[in-house]
C-alpha positions in Angstrom: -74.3 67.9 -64.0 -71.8 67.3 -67.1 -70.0 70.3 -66.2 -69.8 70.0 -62.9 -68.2 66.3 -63.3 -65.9 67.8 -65.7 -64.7 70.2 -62.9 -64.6 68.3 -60.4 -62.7 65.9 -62.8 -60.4 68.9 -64.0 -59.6 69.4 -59.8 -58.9 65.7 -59.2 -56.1 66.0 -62.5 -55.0 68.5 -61.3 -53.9 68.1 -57.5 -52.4 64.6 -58.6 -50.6 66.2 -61.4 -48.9 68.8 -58.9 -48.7 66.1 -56.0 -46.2 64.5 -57.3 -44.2 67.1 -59.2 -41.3 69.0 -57.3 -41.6 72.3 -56.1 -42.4 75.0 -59.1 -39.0 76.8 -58.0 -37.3 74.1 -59.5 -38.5 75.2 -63.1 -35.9 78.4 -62.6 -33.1 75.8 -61.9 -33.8 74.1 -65.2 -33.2 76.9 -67.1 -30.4 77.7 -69.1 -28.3 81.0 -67.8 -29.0 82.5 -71.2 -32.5 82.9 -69.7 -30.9 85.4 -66.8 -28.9 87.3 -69.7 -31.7 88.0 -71.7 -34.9 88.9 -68.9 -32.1 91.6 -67.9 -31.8 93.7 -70.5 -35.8 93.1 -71.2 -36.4 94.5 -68.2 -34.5 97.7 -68.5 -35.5 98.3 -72.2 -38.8 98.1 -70.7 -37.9 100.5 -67.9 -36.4 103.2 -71.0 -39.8 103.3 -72.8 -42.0 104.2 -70.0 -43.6 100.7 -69.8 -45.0 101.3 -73.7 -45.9 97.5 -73.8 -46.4 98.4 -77.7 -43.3 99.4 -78.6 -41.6 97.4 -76.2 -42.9 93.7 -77.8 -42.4 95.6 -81.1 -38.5 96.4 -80.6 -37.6 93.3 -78.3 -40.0 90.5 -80.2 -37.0 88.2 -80.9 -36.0 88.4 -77.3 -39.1 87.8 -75.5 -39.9 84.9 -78.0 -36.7 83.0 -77.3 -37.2 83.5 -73.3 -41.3 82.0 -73.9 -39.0 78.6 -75.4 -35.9 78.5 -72.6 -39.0 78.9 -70.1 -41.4 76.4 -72.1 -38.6 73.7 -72.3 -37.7 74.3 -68.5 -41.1 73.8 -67.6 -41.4 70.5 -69.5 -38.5 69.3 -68.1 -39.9 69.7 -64.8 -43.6 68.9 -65.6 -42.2 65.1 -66.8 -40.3 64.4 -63.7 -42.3 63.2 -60.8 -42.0 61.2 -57.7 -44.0 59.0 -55.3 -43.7 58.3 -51.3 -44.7 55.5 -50.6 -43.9 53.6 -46.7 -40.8 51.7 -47.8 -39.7 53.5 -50.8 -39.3 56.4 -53.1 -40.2 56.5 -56.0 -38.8 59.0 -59.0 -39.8 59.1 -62.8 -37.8 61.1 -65.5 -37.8 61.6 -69.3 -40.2 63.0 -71.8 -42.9 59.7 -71.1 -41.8 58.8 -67.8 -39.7 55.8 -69.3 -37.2 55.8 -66.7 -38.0 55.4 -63.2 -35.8 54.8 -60.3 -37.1 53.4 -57.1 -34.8 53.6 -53.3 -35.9 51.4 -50.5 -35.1 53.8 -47.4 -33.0 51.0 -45.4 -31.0 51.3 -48.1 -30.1 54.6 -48.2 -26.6 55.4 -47.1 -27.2 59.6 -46.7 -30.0 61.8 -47.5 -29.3 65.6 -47.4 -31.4 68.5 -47.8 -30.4 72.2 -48.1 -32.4 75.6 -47.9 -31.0 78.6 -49.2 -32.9 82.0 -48.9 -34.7 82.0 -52.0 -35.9 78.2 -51.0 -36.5 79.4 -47.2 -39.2 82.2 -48.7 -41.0 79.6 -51.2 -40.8 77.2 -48.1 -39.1 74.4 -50.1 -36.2 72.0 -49.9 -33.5 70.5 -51.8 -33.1 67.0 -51.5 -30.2 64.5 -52.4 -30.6 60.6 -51.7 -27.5 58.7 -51.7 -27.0 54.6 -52.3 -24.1 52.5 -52.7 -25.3 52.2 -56.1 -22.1 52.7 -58.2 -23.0 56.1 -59.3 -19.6 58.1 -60.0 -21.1 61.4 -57.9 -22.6 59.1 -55.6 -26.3 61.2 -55.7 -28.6 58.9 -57.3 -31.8 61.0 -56.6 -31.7 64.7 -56.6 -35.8 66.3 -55.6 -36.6 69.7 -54.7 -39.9 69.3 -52.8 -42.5 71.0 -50.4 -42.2 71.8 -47.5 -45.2 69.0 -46.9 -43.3 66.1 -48.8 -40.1 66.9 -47.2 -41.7 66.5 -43.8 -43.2 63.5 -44.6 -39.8 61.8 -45.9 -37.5 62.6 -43.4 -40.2 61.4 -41.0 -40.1 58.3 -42.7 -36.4 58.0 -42.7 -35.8 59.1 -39.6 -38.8 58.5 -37.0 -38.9 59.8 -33.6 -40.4 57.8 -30.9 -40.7 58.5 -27.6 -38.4 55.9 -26.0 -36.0 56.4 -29.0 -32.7 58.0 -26.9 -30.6 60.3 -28.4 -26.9 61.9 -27.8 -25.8 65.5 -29.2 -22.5 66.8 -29.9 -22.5 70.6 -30.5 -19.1 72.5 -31.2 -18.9 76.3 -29.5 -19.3 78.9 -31.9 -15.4 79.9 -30.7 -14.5 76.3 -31.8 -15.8 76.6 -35.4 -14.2 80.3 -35.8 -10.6 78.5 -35.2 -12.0 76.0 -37.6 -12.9 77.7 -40.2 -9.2 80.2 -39.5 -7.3 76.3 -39.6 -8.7 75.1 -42.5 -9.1 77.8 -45.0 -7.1 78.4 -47.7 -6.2 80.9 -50.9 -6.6 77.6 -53.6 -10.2 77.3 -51.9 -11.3 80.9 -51.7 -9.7 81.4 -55.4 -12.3 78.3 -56.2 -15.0 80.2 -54.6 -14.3 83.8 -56.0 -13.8 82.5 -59.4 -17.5 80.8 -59.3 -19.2 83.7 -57.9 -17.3 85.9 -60.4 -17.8 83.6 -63.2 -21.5 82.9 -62.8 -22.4 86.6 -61.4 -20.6 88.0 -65.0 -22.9 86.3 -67.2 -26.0 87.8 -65.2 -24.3 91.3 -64.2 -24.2 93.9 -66.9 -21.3 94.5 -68.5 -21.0 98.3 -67.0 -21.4 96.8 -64.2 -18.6 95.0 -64.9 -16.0 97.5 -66.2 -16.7 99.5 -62.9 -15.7 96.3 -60.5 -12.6 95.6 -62.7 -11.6 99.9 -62.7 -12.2 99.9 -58.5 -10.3 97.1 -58.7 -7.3 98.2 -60.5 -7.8 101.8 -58.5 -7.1 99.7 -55.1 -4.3 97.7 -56.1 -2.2 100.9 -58.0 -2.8 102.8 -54.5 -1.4 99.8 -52.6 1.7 99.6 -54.5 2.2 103.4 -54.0 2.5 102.8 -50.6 4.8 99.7 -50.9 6.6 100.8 -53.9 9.8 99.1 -52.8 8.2 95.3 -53.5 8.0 94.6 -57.1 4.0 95.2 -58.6 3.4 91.3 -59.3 4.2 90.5 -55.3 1.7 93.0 -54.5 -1.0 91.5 -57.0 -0.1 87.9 -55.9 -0.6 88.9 -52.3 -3.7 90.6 -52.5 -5.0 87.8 -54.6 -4.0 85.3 -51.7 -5.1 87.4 -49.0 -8.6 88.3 -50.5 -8.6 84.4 -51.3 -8.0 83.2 -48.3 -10.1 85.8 -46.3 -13.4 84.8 -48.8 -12.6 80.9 -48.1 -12.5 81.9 -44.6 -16.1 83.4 -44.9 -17.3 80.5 -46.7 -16.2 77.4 -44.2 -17.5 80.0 -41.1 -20.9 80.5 -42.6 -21.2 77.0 -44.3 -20.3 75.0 -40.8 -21.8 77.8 -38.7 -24.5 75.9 -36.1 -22.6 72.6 -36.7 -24.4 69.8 -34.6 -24.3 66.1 -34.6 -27.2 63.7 -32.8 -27.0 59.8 -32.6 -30.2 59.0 -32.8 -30.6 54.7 -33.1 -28.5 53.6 -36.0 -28.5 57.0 -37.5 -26.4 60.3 -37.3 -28.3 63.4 -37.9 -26.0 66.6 -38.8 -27.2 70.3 -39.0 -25.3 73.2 -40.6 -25.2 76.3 -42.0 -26.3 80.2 -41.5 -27.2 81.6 -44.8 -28.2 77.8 -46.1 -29.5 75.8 -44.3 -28.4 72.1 -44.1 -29.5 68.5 -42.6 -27.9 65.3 -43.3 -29.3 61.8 -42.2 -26.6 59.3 -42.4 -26.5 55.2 -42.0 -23.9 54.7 -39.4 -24.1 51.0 -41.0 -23.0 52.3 -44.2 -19.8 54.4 -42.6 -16.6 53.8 -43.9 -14.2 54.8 -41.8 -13.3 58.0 -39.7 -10.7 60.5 -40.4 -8.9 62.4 -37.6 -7.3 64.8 -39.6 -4.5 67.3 -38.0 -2.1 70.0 -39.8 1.1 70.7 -37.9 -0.2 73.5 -36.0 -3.2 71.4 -34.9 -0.8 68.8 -33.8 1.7 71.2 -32.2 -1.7 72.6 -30.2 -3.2 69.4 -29.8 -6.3 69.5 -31.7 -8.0 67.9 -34.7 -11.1 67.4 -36.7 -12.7 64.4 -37.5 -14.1 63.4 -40.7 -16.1 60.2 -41.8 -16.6 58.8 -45.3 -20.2 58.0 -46.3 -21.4 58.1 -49.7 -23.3 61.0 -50.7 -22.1 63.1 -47.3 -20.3 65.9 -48.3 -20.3 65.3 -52.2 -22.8 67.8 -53.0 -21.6 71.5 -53.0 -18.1 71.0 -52.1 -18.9 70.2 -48.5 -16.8 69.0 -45.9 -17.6 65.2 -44.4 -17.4 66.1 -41.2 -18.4 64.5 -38.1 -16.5 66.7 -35.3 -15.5 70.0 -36.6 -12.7 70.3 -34.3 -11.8 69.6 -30.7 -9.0 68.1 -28.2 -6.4 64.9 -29.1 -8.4 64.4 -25.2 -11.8 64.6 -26.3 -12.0 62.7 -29.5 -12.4 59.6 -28.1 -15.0 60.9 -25.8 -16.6 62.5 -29.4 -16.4 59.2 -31.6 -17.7 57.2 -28.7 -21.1 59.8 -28.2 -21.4 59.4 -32.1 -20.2 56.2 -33.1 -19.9 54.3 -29.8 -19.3 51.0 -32.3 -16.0 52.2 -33.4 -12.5 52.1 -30.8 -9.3 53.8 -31.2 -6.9 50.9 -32.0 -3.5 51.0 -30.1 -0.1 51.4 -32.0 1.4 48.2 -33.0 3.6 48.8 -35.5 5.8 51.4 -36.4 8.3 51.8 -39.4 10.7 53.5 -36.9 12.7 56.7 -37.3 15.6 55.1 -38.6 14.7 55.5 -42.5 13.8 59.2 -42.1 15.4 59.9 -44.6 13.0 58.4 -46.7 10.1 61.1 -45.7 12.3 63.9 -45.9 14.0 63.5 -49.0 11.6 64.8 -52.1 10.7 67.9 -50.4 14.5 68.3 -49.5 15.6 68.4 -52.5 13.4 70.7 -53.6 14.6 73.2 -50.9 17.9 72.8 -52.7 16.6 72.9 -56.2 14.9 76.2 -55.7 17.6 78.4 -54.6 20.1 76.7 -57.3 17.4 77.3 -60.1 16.7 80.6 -59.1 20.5 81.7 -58.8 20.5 80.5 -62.5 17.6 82.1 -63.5 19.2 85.6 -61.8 22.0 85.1 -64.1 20.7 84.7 -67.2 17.9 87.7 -66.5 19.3 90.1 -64.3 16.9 92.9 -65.3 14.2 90.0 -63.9 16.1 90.0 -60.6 13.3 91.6 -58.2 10.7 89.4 -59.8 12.8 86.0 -59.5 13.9 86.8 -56.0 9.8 87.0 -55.2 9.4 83.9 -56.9 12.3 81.7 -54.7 10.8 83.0 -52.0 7.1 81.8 -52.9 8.1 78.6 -53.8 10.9 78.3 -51.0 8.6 78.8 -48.1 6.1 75.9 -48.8 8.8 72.9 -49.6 10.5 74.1 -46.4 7.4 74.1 -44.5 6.8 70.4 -46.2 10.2 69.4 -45.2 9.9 70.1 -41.4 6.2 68.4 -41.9 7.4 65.1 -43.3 10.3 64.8 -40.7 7.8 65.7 -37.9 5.5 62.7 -40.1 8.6 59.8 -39.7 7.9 59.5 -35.8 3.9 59.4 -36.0 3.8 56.6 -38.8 2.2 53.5 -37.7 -0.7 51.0 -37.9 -2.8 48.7 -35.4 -5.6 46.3 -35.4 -8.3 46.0 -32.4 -11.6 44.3 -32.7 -12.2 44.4 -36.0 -11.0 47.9 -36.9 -7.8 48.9 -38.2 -5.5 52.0 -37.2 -3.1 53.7 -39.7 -1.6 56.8 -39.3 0.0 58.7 -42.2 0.8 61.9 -43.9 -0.5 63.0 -46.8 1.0 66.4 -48.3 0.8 68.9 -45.6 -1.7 67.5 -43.2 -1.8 64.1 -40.5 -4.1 61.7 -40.6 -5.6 58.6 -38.3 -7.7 56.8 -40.1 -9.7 54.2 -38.4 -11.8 51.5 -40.5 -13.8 48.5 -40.1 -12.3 45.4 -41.4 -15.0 44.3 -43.2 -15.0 47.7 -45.5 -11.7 46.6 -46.8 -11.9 45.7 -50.0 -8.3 45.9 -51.0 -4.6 45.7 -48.8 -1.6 45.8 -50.9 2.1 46.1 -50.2 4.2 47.3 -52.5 8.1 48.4 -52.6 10.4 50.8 -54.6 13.5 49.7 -56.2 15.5 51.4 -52.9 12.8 50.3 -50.4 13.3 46.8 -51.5 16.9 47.3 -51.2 15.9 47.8 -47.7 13.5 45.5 -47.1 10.7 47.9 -46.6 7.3 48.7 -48.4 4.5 51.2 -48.1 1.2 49.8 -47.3 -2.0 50.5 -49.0 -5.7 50.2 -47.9 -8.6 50.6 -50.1 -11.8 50.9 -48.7 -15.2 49.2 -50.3 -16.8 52.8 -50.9 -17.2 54.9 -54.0 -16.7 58.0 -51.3 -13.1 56.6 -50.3 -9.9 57.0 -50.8 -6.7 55.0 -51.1 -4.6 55.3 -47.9 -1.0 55.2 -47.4 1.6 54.7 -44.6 5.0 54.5 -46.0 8.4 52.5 -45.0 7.1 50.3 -42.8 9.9 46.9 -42.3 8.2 44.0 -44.5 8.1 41.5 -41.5 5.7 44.8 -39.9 4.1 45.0 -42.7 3.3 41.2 -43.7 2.4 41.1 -40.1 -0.4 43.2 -40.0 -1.2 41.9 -43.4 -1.5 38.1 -41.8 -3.9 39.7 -38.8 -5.9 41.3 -41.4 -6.5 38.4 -43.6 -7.3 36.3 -40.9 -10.3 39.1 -39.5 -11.7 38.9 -43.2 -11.3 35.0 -42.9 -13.0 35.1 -39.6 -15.9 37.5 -40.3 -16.6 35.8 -43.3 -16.9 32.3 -41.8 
């Protein structure tokens, strides 16, 4: 009877115990890489002596006992983290005696995302990432991978589904999100994602491995520049380095975004993503920001955009995008925000710093057009045996800052700012890409006007908003006229005052 009370004791321990502990994937993730580069070569020196288990603990003892502690100290790490569901809250314990526990009521969640990769698709769990407006610098204040059970449970908690509960769908054709993904990839991003993968795959791939990947490498690019032996080697390398960039960020937005959709569902937004991992975002639509219809010049000139929101916690984890509307027509985005966030109007154009001080826009990226050619005729002077090399290099740097030239003129007659309802229009430029920015008064936390020593001169200023949102940026519509300016300042203030009373 003892022993049978002891068992039945022993079950009861145990199915609490692994109730509330997180998936036993996660152990893997709590190891250290060293873990990856030492079960490799274990594996193969197992593999060279015929699976002698003998000699094989005999030659590789050292080995195998420091994986037993990287594995030991992973699986304490995840055996002293737990977490509770309850109705109204979740609740999450950490450190060696469970000292530190955070608890977050679900009305006050701002985001909660979950992603499934392959490896969590076949040990049917989920990764999960609840977001608050806490104060936390990465704005993720609980990170969970759960079961498959758990995770059903929460995000029928978070997001319950009654019958009379209506619900509105915007889904993007899968020809929309391949110009997407062509518009806004980019050789810095794809060099991001290429130097990850190639920095995390060498400390698990062996090093022959290696050398062979570096000679096919070298093999490819000496037969390209035998066929183009007229451009100097360094152009070659540098655009085979941007082309292989771009083509891998390219990859990367397509199957990241791939099956975008959006549903308003009550005062939540539910977004699904993704092809090879699988993504699902609940967001607040209390806790939005603002929206962000963002354009570069060949969206504008084609009359398209994509429209972004800013929420904490969407889009922080993994390098995502915050995006609400991947991409669709200047005609269609009203009709898009209003199925999504019905709340939130367009505000008219009220005030507009005018083209007369274009001049202003156009000028830094000018004067680099000039600056270039001068310092490179220079540079061809004092190193003529460099001259094929600094010709390439004019030319690399040339093409952007003209580019950014004829973007900032285009930028001097779309400038403006307008106020409707509560919500607050401005339209600016920042680098090479447009941007309408619509937020709620009441997010403001901070509008300033300030002036340059020449803008004062002229009696104009730059206006900046700052949103009440860890997730948000400062933005900035420059050389507006002051009386504008102060203007729109005085309606501003006066929305605060109002709200607040």
């Amino acid at each position: 009877m003892d022993n049978e009370r002891k068992r039945q004791g022993a079950k009861t321990f145990l199915h609490d115990f692994f109730k509330h502990r997180q998936h036993p994937i996660r152990i893997l993730g709590y190891t250290t890489r060293s873990f990856w580069l030492i079960i490799i070569p274990l594996t193969r020196n197992l593999i060279a002596s015929r699976y002698d288990i003998a000699s094989w603990l005999k030659g590789s003892w050292l080995s195998i006992l420091t994986l037993i502690v990287i594995f030991g100290y992973a699986f304490i790490r995840w055996a002293t983290i737990s977490y509770t569901i309850e109705d109204d809250c979740l609740i999450a314990k950490s450190g060696y005696f469970g000292l530190l526990e955070s608890k977050i009521y679900y009305d006050k969640i701002t985001s909660v995302s979950a992603s499934q990769g392959p490896m969590y698709r076949l040990f049917r769990a989920h990764k999960l990432y609840f977001n608050t407006n806490s104060g936390l610098r990465n704005g993720v204040d609980i990170t969970l991978t759960v079961k498959m059970s758990d995770y059903t449970r929460l995000f029928g908690i978070i997001d319950p589904q009654s019958a009379d509960s209506g619900s509105f769908t915007y889904r993007p054709k899968h020809s929309q999100m391949l110009i997407f993904s062509l518009l806004f990839s980019s050789s810095l991003s794809g060099i991001l994602v290429w130097s990850t993968f190639l920095i995390q795959g060498s400390r698990i791939v062996d090093v022959q491995i290696q050398d062979r990947i570096r000679s096919e490498i070298f093999n490819f690019t000496e037969r390209v520049e035998a066929l183009l032996s007229n451009i100097p080697p360094i152009a070659v390398a540098v655009s085979l380095a941007a082309l292989a960039s771009w083509a891998v960020s390219f990859i990367a937005i397509l199957m990241r975004h791939w099956s975008f959709g959006a549903v308003r569902r009550q005062n939540r937004i539910i977004i699904k993503s993704g092809f090879i991992t699988k993504r699902y975002h609940i967001l607040n639509r209390d806790t939005i920001v603002c929206a962000d219809m963002q354009q570069s010049l060949l969206m504008r000139i084609c009359k398209i955009c994509s429209v972004r929101i800013v929420c904490n916690g969407y889009g922080k984890s993994n390098r995502e995008m915050n995006i609400l509307v991947p991409i669709t027509t200047n005609r269609e985005v009203a009709c898009s925000l209003k199925l999504l966030m019905p709340e939130m109007p367009i505000p008219q154009i009220t005030e507009r710093p005018g083209v007369k001080n274009i001049f202003y826009h156009i000028f830094p990226p000018l004067l680099m057009c000039i600056a270039i050619p001068i310092g490179g005729a220079v540079a061809l002077k004092l190193f003529p045996s460099w001259s094929r090399i600094i010709r390439f290099a004019m030319i690399i740097f040339e093409l952007p800052s003209v580019w950014l030239t004829i973007v900032k003129l285009v930028s001097g007659f779309t400038i403006g700012a307008g106020e409707e309802n509560g919500y607050l229009r401005l339209d600016h430029c920042r680098l090479y890409s447009f941007h309408t920015v619509i937020i709620p008064v009441s997010k403001i936390s901070k509008l300033t006007l300030y002036q340059s020593v020449p803008q004062f001169l002229n009696n104009r200023c730059n206006i900046s908003v700052q949103c009440s949102s860890l997730a948000a940026k400062k933005y900035i519509a420059k050389n507006f006229p002051m009386e504008q300016a102060e203007r729109l300042h005085g309606k501003m203030s006066g929305e605060q005052s109002a709200q607040a009373g």
